[in-house]
N, C-alpha and C positions, 0 to 999 in steps of 0.2 A: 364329534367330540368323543374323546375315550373315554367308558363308563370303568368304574373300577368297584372293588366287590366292597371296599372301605377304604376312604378319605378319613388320615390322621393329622391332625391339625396339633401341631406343636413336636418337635423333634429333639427333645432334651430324654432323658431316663425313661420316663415313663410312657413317651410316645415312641422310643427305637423298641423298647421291649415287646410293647402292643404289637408294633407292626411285625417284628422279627418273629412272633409268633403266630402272626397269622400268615406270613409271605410260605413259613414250612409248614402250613395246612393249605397250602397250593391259593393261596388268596390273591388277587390280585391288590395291590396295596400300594396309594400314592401316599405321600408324607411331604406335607407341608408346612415350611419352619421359617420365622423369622432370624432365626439367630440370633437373638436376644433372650437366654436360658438367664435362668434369676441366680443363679451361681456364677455368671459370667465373673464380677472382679474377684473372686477368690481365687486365690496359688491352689487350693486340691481339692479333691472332694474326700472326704474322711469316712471310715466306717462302714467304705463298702468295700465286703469282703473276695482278697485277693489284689485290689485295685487302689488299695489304700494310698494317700497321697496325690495319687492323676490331677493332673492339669484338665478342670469343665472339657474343655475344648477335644482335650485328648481322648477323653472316655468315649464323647459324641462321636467322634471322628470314626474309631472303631467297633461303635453303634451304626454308625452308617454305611460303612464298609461288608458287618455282616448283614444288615440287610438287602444293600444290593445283592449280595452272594446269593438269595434266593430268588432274588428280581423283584426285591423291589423299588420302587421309583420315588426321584425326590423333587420340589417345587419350592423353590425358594421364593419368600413374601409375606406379606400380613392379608391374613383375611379380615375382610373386612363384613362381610354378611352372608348371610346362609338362607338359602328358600328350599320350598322341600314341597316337591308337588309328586310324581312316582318315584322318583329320587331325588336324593340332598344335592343339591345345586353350589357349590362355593366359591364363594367369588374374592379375589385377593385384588387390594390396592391399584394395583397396576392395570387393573380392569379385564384379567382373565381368569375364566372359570372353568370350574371341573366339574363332574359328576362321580356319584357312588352311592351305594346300597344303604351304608351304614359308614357313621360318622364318630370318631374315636378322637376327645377334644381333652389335649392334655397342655395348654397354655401356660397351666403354671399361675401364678399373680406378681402384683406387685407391692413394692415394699416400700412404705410412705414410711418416711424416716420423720423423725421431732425437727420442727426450723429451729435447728441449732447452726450458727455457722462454720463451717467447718466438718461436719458431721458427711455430706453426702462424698467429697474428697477421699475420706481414709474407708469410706465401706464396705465391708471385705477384707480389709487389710487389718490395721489396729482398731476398727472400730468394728463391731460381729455383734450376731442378737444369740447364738445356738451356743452353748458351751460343749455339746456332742459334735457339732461340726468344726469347729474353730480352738477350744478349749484347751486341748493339750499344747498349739503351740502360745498360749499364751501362759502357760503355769508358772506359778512361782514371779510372774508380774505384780506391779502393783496393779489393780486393773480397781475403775469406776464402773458403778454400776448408773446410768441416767434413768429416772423412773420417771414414768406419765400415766402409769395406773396401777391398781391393786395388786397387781404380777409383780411390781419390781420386788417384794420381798421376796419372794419364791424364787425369783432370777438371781437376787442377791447372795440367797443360801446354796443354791445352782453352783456357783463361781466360788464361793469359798471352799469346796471340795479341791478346787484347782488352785488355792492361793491363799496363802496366809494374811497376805494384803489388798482387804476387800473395802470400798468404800461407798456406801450409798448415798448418791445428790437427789431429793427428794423432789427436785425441779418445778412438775407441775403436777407429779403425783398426787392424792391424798394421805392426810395425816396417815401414816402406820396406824393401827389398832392397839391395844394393850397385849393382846396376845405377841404380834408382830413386834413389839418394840421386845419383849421379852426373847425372843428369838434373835433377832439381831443381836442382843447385847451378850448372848450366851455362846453365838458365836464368833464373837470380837470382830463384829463388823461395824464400823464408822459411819455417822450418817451426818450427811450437810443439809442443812436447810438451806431454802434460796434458790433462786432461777440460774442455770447455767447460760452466759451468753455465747462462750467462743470456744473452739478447742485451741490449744497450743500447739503448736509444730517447729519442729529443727530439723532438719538436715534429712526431711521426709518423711519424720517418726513422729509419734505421736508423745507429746511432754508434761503434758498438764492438761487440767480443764480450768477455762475462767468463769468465775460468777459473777453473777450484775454488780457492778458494784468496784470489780479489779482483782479479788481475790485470786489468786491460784492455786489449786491441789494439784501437785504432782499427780500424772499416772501415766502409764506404758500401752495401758488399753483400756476400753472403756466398751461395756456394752449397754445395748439400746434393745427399747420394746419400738419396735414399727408394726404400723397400721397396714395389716395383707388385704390387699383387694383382689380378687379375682380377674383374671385378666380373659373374660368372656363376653363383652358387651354386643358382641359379632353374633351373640346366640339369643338377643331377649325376641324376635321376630319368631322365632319358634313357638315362644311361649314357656320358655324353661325359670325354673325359678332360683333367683339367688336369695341365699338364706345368710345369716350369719354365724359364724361357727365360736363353741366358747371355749375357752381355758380356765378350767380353775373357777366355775362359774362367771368370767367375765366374757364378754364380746369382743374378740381380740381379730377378727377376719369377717370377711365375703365368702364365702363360696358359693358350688354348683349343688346344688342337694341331689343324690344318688344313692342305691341301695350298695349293700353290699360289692355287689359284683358291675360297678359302677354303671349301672343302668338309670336312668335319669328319668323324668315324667311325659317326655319324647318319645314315641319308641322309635327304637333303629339310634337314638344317640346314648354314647356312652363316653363317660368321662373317666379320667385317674391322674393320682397325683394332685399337687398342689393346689388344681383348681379345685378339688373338691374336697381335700383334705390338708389345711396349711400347715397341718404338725408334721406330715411327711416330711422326712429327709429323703434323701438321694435314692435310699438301698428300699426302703418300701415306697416309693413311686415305682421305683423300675416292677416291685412286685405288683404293684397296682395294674400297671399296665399289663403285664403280664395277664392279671385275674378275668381286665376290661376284656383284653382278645378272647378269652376263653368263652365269654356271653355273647361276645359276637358272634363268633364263628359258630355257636349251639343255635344262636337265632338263626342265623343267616342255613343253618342244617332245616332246622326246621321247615322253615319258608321252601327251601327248597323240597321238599319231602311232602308237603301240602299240594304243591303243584305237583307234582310228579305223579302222586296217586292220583290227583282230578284226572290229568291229564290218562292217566291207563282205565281213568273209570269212564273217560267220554266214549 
């Protein structure tokens, strides 16, 4: 079996960066992806500089491109479990495994949308949570905001930067505060009470929202708080710890917990991006990954520099 100096598990921004900057520190580097990137239904990715607009798919591609240019290699699949005896052992779905020094786990999470029906159809498209990734092409829409916790004001005042016609359905959020009702109404933003059951659709677009009941509001978009889970269950045999990450003091995600330079409570594994930080966008994952290779590569000097001196001191 080929040993490699770092196995990167996930191949979106954060893991083509990691590996592209360890393949041009002479690393040997396999990169293992499912091709399921958590930006998959969106037309672009936004905000990242030079690249503005790209098609997911597109950015990846010439992620991939320049990392083979340095050699390195890729393995398409889902890992499914990781053991770690003198090296990390990985094992994907299909029942074949790798070996490596050091493990760089950039998965990403997932995005637990509200059962709304209608809701998982348009996601990505007219229905978005980011108003930095999604935002400008919705401005000047009527755009709903669906709330299911404390955040939706703050997401509400979000989106009225980008639209005069803001509306909040309060769904299964909590009452607004005094403070919060104050703020809404200063910024002429609408608020429904009442559970949303359905979205409306014509001709592929999104038209309205319905509430229990039959009502309809009119809207053109509509953004949602979803529940990030970290998409590392492939790591609890380590003994790694998932923590909960907050916004705005609320528990809004899962993640991987890791220091700065994404080193994790493992050593030899390092994480970046999404899985350890779900406020990441696109443009700091790729830096993330970036910072991960950088720990790697110093550990991996290291190690090597320890044995080297034993080795001229036997």
């Amino acid at each position: 079996m080929k040993k490699y100096d770092v196995i990167v598990v996930g191949g979106g921004a954060a893991g083509l960066s990691g590996a592209l900057a360890l393949v041009r520190s002479r690393r040997s580097v396999l990169v293992v992806d499912d091709g399921t990137p958590r930006n998959a239904p969106a037309e672009g990715v936004h905000n990242y500089l030079t690249r503005d607009g790209v098609p997911p798919a597109e950015l990846y591609a010439i992620g991939r491109q320049e990392v083979a240019g340095y050699g390195g290699e890729f393995a398409t699949g889902t890992v499914t479990a990781v053991r770690r005896d003198e090296l990390f052992t990985v094992e994907l779905a299909n029942g074949t495994t790798y070996q490596g020094r050091r493990l760089l786990v950039t998965t990403g999470l997932t995005d637990v949308l509200p059962d709304v029906r209608g809701l998982t159809e348009r996601w990505g498209r007219d229905v978005l949570h980011c108003p930095y990734c999604h935002g400008w092409e919705v401005r000047d829409q009527a755009i709903g905001i669906l709330a299911t916790s404390g955040m939706a004001t703050f997401q509400a005042l979000l989106f009225r930067q980008l639209s005069d016609d803001v509306t909040l359905f309060l769904h299964t959020a909590p009452e607004p505060t005094e403070e919060q009702w104050e703020q809404l109404a200063a910024r002429g933003i609408s608020v429904v009470q009442g559970k949303v059951e359905q979205l409306e659709v014509e001709n592929d677009k999104l038209t309205g929202v319905r509430l229990e009941g039959g009502t309809v509001i009119p809207r053109q978009a509509l953004a949602v708080q979803t529940s990030m889970r970290a998409r590392a269950s492939f790591l609890i045999d380590l003994g790694l710890e998932i923590v909960e990450q907050e916004t705005n003091g609320l528990a809004t995600s899962t993640v991987v917990a890791a220091d700065l330079q994404g080193a994790t409570s493992v050593p030899g594994v390092f994480v970046a991006g999404n899985v350890t930080d779900a406020r990441a966008t696109v443009m700091p994952a790729a830096a993330a990954g970036l910072t991960a290779a950088g720990g790697i590569n110093a550990d991996l000097i290291a190690e090597e520099t320890r044995l080297a001196v034993a080795a001229r001191s036997s």
